[in-house]
N, C-alpha and C positions, 0 to 999 in steps of 0.2 A: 305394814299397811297393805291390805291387797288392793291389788292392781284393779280400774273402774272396769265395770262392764261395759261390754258394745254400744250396751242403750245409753251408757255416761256419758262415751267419746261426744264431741264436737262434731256437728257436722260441717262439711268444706264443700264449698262451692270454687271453682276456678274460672277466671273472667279471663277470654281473651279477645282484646282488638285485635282485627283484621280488615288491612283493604288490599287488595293486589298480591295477596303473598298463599297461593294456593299451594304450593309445592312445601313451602315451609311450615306451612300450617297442618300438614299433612302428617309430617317430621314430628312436629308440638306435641302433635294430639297421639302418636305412636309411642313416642317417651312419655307421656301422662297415663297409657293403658299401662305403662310395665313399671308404675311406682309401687313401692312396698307399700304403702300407705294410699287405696285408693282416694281420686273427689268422689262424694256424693252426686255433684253434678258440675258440669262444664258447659258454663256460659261461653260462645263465642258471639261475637257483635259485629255482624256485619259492614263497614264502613262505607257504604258503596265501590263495592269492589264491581270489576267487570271481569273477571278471570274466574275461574270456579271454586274459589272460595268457599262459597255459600254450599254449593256440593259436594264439597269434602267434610263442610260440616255435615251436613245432612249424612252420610255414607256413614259416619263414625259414629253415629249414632246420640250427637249430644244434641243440648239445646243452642239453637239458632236464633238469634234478635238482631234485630235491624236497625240501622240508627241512621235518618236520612242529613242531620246532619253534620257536616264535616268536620272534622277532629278528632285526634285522639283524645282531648278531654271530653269531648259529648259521650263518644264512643265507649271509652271507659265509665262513665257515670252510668251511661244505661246498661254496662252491665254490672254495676254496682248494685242497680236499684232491682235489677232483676236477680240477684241470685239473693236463694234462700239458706244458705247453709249460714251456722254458727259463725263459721270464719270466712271472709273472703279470700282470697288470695288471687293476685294477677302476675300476669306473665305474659311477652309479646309472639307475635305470632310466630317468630323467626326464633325462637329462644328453643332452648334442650333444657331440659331440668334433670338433674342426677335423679336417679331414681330414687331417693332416700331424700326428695326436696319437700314434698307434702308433708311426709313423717319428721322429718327436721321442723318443719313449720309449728306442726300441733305441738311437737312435744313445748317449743319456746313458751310459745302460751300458755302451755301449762305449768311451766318452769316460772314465767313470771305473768303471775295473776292481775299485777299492777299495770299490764301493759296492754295500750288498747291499740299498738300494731307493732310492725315486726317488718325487717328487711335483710337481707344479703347480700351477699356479695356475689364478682361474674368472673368469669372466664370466656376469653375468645375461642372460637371453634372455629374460624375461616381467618383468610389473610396468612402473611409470612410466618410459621413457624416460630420462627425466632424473635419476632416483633411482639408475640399474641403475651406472654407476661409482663412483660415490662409495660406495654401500652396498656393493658387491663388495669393496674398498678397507678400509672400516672394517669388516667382517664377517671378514677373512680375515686383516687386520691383527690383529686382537683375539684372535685364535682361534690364531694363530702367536706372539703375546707372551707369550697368558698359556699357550699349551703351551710354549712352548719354558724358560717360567720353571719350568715343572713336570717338565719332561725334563731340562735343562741341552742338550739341541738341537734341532735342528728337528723338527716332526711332519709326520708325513703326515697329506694331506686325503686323505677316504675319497672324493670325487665324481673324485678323480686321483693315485691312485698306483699302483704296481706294486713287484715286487720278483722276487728271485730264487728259484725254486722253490727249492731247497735252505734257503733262508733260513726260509722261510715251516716245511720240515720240521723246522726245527731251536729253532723255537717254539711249533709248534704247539698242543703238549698245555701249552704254558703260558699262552696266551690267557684271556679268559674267557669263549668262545664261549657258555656257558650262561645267562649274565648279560643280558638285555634291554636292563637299566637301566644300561648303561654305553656310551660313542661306542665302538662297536668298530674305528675309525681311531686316535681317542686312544689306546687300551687297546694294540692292535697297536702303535705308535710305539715306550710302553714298552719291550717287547721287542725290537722289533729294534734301535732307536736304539742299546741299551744295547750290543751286540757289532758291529753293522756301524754304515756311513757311511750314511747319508741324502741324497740327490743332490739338487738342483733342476733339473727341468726345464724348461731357458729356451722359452720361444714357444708354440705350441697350446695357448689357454688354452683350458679346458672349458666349454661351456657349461652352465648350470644353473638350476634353478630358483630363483625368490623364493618361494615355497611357503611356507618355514620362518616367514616373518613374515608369513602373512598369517593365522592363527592364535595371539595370545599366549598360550594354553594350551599350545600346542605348543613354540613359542617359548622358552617356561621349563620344558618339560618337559627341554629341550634342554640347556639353562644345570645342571640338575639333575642331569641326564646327564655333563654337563664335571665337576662337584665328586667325584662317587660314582666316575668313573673315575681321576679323581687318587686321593682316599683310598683306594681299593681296592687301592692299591699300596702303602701307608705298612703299619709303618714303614721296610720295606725301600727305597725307594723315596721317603724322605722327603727335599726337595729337596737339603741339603747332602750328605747324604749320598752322591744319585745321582750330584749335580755330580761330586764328587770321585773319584766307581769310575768314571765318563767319561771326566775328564780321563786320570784314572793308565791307562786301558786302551788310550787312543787316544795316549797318551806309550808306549806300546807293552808295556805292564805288564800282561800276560794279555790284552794283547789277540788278538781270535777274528779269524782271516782267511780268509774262503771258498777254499774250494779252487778254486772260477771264477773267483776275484780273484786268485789267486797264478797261474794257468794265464796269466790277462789279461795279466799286469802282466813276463809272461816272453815275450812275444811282440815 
């Protein structure tokens, strides 16, 4: 089979929220120039930062959006809605991405046609040495049990996933991008999981920060955040219930199939 042309490939747009984290976001976007696999474009979304932020983006030369109000889910939706490429893909502003993370993205996609997004896995880059795998491990293990007991499948992590522009328009006004208090990775999962597949992406784990526990105010702001975006769903949304509209839609009983999945999957 020969390998697509350039003009085939997907294009990828990369979203990143940012409030306050100019120094790291600096870092982000210097590991995103030395991917083997460049973006076409790089969304960053201002969050009301007061640090210089905004002019690191500016300097790097990507595209800068604004989003006046607060949240990372507003934040992340406007730059959902703002980027053009084929495939989205987000990552926080504090993250490292292996340089083979983009090129790992595309290829999943095109490995599986059937999937209207895609996630991975992280590894720590700060904090104790010795702590940074095994906490990585039981942070993400936890975080994938008890989401996936609340979806009935996999979730997306917000520090690495992507998905299909098309996907993302065909939930968008159902998010609840207005909502602070909710993981707006959990909340998105909801929605898409429920019509499309959910893919793993094997290898370039992400790098990221231990940040979250080094604050327990924060920490269980967070845990707080995980329950309020479960219930915010119920009772639609109430685990048996999702279980079974899952199973029956993915046994092919209304189920939804992108039109880039059925174009894939005839190739």
């Amino acid at each position: 089979m020969a390998a697509p042309s350039v003009d085939d490939r997907p294009t990828v747009s990369v979203v990143i929220p940012v409030k306050d984290d100019d120094t790291e976001l600096a870092r982000c976007l210097a590991a995103l120039a030395a991917q083997t696999r460049r973006a076409d474009e790089i969304v960053v979304v201002d969050n009301g930062s007061t640090d210089a932020s905004a002019s690191v983006a500016r300097a790097a030369g990507v595209r800068l959006e604004r989003c006046d109000r607060p949240g990372i889910p507003a934040a992340s939706a406007r730059g959902y809605d703002a980027a053009e490429g084929d495939l989205i893909l987000r990552l926080d502003a504090d993250c490292v991405p292996d340089e083979r993370w983009i090129e790992a993205v595309v290829r999943t996609f095109d490995r599986r046609p059937e999937a209207g997004a895609a996630t991975g896995g992280a590894r720590f880059i700060d904090g104790p040495r010795a702590l940074r795998g095994p906490l990585a491990v039981v942070y993400l293990g936890s975080y994938g049990a008890v989401a996936g007991l609340a979806l009935g499948h996999r979730a997306l992590f917000g520090s690495n996933l992507a998905m299909r522009r098309e996907v993302w328009r065909g939930i968008r006004h159902r998010v609840h991008r207005a909502d602070a208090s909710v993981h707006d990775d959990f909340d998105l999962s909801f929605h898409v999981g429920e019509r499309w597949r959910i893919a793993r992406v094997p290898g370039a784990l992400m790098g990221v920060s231990m940040r979250p526990f080094g604050d327990p105010r924060a920490f269980a702001h967070r845990v707080a955040a995980g329950f309020r975006t479960v219930t915010i769903h119920w009772p639609h949304d109430f685990p048996p219930v999702r279980w079974l509209r899952v199973v029956l839609r993915r046994a092919g009983v209304g189920l939804h199939v992108p039109a880039a999945s059925r174009v894939g999957a005839a190739r």
